[in-house]
N, C-alpha and C positions, 0 to 999 in steps of 0.2 A: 670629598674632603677639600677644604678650601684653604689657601697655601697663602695667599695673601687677603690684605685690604681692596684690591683693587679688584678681583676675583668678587668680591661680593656686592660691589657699587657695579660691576658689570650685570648680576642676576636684578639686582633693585631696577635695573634699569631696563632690564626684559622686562618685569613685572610691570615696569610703568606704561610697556608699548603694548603689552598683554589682551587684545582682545576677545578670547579665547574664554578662557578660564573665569570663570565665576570667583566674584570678591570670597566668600567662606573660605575657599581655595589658595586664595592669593593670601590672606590673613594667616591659615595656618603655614605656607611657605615662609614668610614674614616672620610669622612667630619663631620658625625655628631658627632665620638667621639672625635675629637679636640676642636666644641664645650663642651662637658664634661668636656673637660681636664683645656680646659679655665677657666671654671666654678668653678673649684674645684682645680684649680689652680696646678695640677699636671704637673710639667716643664719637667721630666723625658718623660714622657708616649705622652705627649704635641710634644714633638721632637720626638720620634718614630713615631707617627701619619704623622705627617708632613712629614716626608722623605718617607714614604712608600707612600704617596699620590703625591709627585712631582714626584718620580719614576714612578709612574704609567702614571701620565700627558704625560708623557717623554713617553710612551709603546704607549698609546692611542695618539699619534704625536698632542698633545694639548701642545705645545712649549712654546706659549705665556702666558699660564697659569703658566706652570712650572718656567719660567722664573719671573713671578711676584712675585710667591710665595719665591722665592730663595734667598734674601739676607734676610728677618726678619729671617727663619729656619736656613740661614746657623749663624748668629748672633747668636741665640738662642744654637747653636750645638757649636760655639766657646767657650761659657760660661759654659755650663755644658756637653759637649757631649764629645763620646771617639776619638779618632784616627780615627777608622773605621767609626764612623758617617761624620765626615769632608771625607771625602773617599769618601765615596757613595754619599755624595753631590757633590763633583766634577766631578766626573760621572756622574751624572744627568746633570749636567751643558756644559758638550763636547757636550751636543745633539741639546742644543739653540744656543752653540756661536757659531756655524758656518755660519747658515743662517743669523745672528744680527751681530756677531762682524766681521768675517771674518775668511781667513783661518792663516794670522800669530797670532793671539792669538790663535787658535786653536794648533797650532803646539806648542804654551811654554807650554799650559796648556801640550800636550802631554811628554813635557822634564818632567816635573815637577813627574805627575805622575808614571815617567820610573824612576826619580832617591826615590818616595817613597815606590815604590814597592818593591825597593832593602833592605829595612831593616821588608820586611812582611813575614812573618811565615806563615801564612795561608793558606793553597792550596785555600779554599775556596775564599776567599778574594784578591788572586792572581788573580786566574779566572775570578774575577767580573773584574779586573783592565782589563788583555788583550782580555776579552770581548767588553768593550764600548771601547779601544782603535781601533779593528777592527771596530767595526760598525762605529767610529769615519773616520776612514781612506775610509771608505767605504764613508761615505755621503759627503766626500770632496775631492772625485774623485782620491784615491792613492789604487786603487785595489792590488797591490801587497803588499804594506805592512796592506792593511785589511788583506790578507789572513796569512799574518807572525801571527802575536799577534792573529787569530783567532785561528791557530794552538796550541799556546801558551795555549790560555784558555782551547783548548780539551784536552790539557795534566793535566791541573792541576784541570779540575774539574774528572777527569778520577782516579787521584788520592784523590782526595774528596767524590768518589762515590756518583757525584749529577747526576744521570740520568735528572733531567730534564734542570738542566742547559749545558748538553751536547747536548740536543735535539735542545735547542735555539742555539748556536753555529752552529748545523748542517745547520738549518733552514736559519742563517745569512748567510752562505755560500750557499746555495740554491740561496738567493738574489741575494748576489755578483755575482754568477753566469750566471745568467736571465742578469742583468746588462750587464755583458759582452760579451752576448750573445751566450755561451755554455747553452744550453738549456735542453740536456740530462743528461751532469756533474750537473746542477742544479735540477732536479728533481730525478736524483739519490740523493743527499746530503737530498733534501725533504723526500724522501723517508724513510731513516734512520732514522732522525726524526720524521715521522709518527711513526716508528717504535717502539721507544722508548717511545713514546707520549701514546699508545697503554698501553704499559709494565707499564707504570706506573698509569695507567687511568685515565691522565689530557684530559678529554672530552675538555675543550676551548681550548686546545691545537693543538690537532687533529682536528674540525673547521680551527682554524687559518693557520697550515700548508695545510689541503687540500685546501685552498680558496688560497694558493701561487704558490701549483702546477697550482691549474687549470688559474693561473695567467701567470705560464709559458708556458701551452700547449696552451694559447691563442697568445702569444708573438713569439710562433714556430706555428702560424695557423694551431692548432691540437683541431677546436675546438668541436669535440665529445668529447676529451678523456677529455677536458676544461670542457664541460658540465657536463661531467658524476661527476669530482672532486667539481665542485661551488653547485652542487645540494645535496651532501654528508655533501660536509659544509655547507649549509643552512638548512639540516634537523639538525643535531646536534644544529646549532644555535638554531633552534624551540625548541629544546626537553631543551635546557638550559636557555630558555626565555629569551635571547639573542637578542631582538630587532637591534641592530647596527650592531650584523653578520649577522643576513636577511638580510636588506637593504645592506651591503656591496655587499654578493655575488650575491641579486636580480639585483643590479647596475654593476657587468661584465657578466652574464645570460644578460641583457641588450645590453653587447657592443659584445657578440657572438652574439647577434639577429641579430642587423645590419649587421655583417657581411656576414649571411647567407639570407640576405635578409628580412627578417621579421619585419619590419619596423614601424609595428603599435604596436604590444609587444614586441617591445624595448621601444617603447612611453610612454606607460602603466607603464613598470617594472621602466623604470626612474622616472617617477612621483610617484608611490608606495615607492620610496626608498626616494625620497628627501622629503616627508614626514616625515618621520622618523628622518633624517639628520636635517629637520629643529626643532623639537621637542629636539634635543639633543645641538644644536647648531654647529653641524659639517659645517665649514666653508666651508671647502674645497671640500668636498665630496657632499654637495648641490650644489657647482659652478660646479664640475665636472657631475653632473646628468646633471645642465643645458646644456649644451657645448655639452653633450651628445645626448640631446633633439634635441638641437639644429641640428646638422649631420644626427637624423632619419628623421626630417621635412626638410631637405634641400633633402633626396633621396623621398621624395614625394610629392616634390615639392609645398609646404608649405611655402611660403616665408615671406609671412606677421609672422605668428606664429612666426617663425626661428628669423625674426627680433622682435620680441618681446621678446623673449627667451634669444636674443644676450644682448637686452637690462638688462634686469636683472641681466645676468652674469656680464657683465659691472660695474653693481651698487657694486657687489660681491669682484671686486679685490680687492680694498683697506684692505679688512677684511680678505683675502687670505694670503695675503704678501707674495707672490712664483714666482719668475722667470718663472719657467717651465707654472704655472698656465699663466702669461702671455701670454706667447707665445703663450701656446696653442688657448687663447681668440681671438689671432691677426690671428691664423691659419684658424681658424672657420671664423673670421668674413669675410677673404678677401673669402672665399670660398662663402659666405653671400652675400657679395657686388657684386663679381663677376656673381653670378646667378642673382642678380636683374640689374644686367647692369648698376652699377655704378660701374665702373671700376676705379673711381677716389681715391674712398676710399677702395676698392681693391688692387689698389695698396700702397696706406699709410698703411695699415695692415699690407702687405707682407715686405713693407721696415721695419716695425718696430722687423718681426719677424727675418730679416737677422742681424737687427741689437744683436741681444740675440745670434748669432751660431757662433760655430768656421770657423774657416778658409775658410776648405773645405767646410761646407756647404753654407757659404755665396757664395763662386764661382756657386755653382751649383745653387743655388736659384736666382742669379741674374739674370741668363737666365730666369727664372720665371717672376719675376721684368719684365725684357725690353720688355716680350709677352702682359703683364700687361697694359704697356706703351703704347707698340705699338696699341694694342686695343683701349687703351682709347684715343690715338690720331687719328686712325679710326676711331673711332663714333663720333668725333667732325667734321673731315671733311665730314663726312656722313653726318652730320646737315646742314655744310655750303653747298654743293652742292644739299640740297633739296629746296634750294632759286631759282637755274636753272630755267631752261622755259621746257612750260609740251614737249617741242620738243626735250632733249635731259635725259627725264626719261627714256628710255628703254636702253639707254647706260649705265644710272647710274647704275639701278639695274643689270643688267650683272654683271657692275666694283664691285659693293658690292657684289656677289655671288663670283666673283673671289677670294675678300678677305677673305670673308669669308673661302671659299675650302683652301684659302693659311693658315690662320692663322689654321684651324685644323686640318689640315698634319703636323703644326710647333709643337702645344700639342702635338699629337699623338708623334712625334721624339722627344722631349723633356720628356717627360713621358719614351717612353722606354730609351733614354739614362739614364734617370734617375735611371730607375729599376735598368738597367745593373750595375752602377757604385754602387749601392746601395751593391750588389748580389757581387761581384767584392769584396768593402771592407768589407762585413761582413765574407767572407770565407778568404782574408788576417787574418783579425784579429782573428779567430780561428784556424787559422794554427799557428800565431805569439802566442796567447795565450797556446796550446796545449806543442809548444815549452818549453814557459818558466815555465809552471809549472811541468812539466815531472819532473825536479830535487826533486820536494817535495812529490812524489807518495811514499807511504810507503814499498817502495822496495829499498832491500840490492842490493849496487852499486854492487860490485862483482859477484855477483852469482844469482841476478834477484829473487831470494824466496823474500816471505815474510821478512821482518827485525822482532828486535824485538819487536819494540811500535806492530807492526803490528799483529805478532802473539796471543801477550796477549790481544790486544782488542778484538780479536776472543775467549780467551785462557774464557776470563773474559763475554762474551756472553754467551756461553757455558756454564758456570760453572753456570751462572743463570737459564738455563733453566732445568740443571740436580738439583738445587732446588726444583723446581717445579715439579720433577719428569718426564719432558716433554721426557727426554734423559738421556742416562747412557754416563758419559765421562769418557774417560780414557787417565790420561796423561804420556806419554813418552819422556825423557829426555835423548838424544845420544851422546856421544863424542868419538871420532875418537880414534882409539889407536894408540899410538908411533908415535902423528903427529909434534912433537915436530922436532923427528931422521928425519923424510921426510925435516921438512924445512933445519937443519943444515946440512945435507948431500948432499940433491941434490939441495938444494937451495929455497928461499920462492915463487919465479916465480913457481913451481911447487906444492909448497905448494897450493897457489892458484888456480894449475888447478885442483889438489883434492877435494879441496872448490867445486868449479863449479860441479865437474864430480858427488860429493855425494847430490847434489844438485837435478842437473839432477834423480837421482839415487832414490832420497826420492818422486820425481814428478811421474815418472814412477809406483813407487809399490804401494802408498795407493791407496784408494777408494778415488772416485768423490766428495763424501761428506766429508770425513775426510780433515784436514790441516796441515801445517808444515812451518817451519820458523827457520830461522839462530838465535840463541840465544846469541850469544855470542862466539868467536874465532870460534873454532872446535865443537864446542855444536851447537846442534840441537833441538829441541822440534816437539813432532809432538802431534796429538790433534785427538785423534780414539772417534769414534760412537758408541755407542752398540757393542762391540765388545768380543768375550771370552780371553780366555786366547791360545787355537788354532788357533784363527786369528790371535792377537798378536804374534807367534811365526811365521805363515805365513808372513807377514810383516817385520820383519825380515830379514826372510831367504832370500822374493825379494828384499830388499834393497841391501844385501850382496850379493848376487847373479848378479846383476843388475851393484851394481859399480865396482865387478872384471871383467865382463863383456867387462866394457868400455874401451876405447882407450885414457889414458890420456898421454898428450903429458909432454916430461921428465922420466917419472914412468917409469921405466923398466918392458918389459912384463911377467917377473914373479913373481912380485911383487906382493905381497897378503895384500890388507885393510882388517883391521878387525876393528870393531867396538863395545863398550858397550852401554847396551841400560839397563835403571830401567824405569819402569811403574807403577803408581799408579791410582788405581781406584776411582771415587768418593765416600765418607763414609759420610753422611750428619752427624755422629757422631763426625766425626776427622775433617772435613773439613771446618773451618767457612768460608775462600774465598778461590779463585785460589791459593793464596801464598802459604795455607798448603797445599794444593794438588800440587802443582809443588815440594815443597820440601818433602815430601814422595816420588816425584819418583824420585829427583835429592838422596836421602839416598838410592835408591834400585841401583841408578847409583855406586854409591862409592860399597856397598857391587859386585855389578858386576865385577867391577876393581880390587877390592881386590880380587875378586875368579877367579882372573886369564884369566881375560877380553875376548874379542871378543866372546859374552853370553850377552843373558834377564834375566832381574829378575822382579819379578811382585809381586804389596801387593794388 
């Protein structure tokens, strides 16, 4: 029983730190402190409830709910709510109008929120903005500009120090990348994610990502390493009491079945899951069981079942509202029709599904179509020449075995064409993707090191783990001496091959495990492990050693780089983040230059 206002803005705000508990969960807690708020007529607490429950709709892809729920809440948040409340409802709102309104509404609402982020302060509330901006751009097919604004958001929740909304960022880009069919860049981004999911011990979180991985090694036909991830997430879902994460990952545990042959537990595991789906009211994910069903009774030759199964999903779409769901129905069923030798609604399927694809696939599907065709215009004439006299049956059936041999020599060459061109444009489009996003890898144009976003995201890894005591860090902060005289002397082309050459130079002498990266002009940072103060001076000596060494073109060969270098150790007393630890060694850098440079100094 809850006795005040303040009493219930305390539960909202367990729920917000909630790692625990699965969204369906958190929704029905929500739901019933709305009720409360109703009651007692608390209009503050009333509109907090409310938006953290359409957000959540929005997570758990319940669109149409979210969407219902969305003009009383946002009405309610015009009249007493802040800036940032109107915010995160429009946010919530990029995720329905795409599939409902289209994509040019989708694209004002996008102006809109890019010209009101420009007067936000917030790193926090930044990040929420070019988060759903990408996942926006993401779900209405502008992959490169998802990937800009996802960028965006890793920067400014990096400066917010939200580990966990860094992990979803990562996770989105995982998506993005399944999507575009880079499979390993997408399980690498998963992977960081788990990562971090880990560090911070959101258990639903780690489910949610492993159940994406193992979504991707199914989507690259890797499906052990598939199995090994959906079964990891379905134990966590168990241990969280998680009912919806079972059934999700017991439903691709399912679609690996089929794959590998196992035909009757995948039967099993689909009907175990859409259980559950139907209890919850999961539209989409019960029509998907079916359709699944459906394809394990079609490889065991099940046909009655299969049409009975198709029939239900059938009953399903309207309540679906999903293109793709479509299609998929009209996939299945000619696959349906065509095994039971009704070729006539075999092919009305298949035309319906040409008609949903782009370009290039309607070309290639049409050949599909006219074998369709051509069947079903052979079994008609098969009919009418079974009227014949019984004196010229044994020519008939010859002529039908001919057709027969002919029409599945046409599958078989139509199937491998198919593959081929399949195989064909999905390695174009990973060579064309690999292309264009090389520009956004977090590497310094000139000199190929690490940059600087790139070092401190290490810088700032690091520094958390030497918290925890996992690791002793020590940071070093290097700038070139007298690189000013190089550029105006011999000119800045050679400046630049100095850049490269100390580069080079810093690649060669640390350890495997340590790091380094361009900081800034002629400033360097590098990033030591457990290291003394005798290492540190070996490191050093190779660096120095290492760039007189080299042959840099312009630099005259007698010419001697010298460089300063300050280091600072971690002091969990001095250090609250990386910043004061970078600036202790950028102070041990200045006293270096002062004492008459090309020298370490160490605190």
């Amino acid at each position: 029983m809850l006795n005040n206002e303040s009493q219930l803005v305390s539960i909202l705000d367990e729920i917000e730190n909630d790692t625990i508990s699965s969204p369906l969960k958190k929704i029905e807690t929500l739901e019933n402190l709305i009720e409360v708020a109703k009651t007692n007529r608390w209009r503050s607490s009333l509109l907090q409830a409310n938006i953290k429950r359409i957000t959540l709709l929005v997570y758990t892809d319940n669109l149409a709910g979210a969407e219902k729920a969305w003009p009383q809440v946002h009405q309610l948040a015009t009249q007493i709510g802040k800036q940032e409340d109107l915010i995160r409802l429009d946010l919530a709102s990029l995720y329905f109008t795409y599939p409902f309104n289209g994509v040019e509404t989708v694209k004002e609402k996008h102006k809109l929120l890019l010209q009101t982020a420009e007067d936000i302060e917030s790193a926090q509330l930044l990040g929420d903005i070019y988060e759903a901006l990408g996942t926006s751009n993401h779900l209405s097919y502008s992959p490169y500009d998802a990937i800009r604004y996802l960028q965006k958001a890793y920067e400014y929740y990096t400066i917010s120090d939200d580990s966990i909304s860094l992990g979803g960022v990562l996770s989105s880009l995982g998506s993005l990348y399944v999507d575009l069919g880079n499979y390993e860049m997408a399980i690498e981004y998963f992977s960081d994610s788990l990562q971090l999911a880990e560090e911070t011990g959101n258990e639903f979180s780690r489910s949610v990502i492993l159940f994406n991985i193992g979504e991707a090694h199914i989507s690259n036909s890797e499906y052990e390493l598939a199995k090994t991830s959906l079964l990891a997430a379905r134990d966590i879902s168990k241990n969280l009491n998680d009912d919806i994460g079972v059934a999700w990952a017991e439903a691709s545990l399912a679609d690996i079945a089929i794959s590998l042959g196992e035909y009757n537990k995948a039967i099993a595991m689909f009907q175990a899951a859409r259980q559950k789906f139907t209890e919850t009211g999961d539209n989409l994910m019960y029509f998907n069981t079916l359709v699944g069903e459906v394809e394990a009774k079609l490889k065991i030759k099940n046909i009655p079942d299969a049409i009975s199964l198709l029939e239900k999903a059938e009953a399903m779409l309207g309540n679906v509202n999903s293109s793709y769901s479509e299609q998929l129905f009209n996939s299945v069923m000619a696959e349906v029709m065509f095994e039971s030798a009704n070729y006539k609604q075999a092919y009305l399927a298949l035309e319906k599904v040409i008609e949903e694809r782009d370009r290039l696939d309607e070309l290639e599907q049409q050949e599909q179509v006219q074998k369709f065709r051509i069947q079903f215009d052979s079994d008609l004439k098969e009919s009418q020449n079974r009227t014949l006299a019984i004196e010229n049956q044994y020519n008939l059936e010859r002529l039908n075995q001919q057709r027969e041999m002919q029409f599945l020599w046409a599958i078989i060459l139509f199937l491998c064409a198919f593959v081929l061109l399949i195989v064909l444009w999905l390695l174009f489009k990973q060579v064309k993707h690999r292309n264009r996003f090389r520009d956004m890898a977090l590497i310094d144009d000139l000199t190929q090191a690490p940059n600087r976003r790139a070092i401190l995201t290490v810088a700032g890894r690091a520094f958390k783990r030497s918290l925890k005591d996992l690791e002793k860090t020590t940071v070093c902060l290097i700038d070139l001496d007298h690189f000013k005289q190089i550029n105006d002397t011999l000119g800045h082309e050679v400046g630049d091959n100095v850049l490269v050459g100390f580069s080079k130079a810093c690649d060669q002498s640390i350890r495997r495990h340590d790091h380094f990266g361009r900081y800034g002009g002629e400033e360097w940072l590098l990033l030591l492990r457990d290291v003394s103060a005798t290492e540190i001076k070996n490191v050093f000596e190779r660096i120095r050693k290492s760039v007189n060494e080299m042959e840099i073109k312009g630099l005259p060969e007698d010419y001697y780089l010298s460089f300063s270098m300050g280091c600072a150790e971690f002091d969990k007393s001095k250090d609250a983040d990386i910043r004061a630890l970078i600036k202790r060694a950028d102070n041990m850098l200045y006293h270096a230059k002062q004492d008459g440079r090309d020298q370490f100094l160490i605190t």
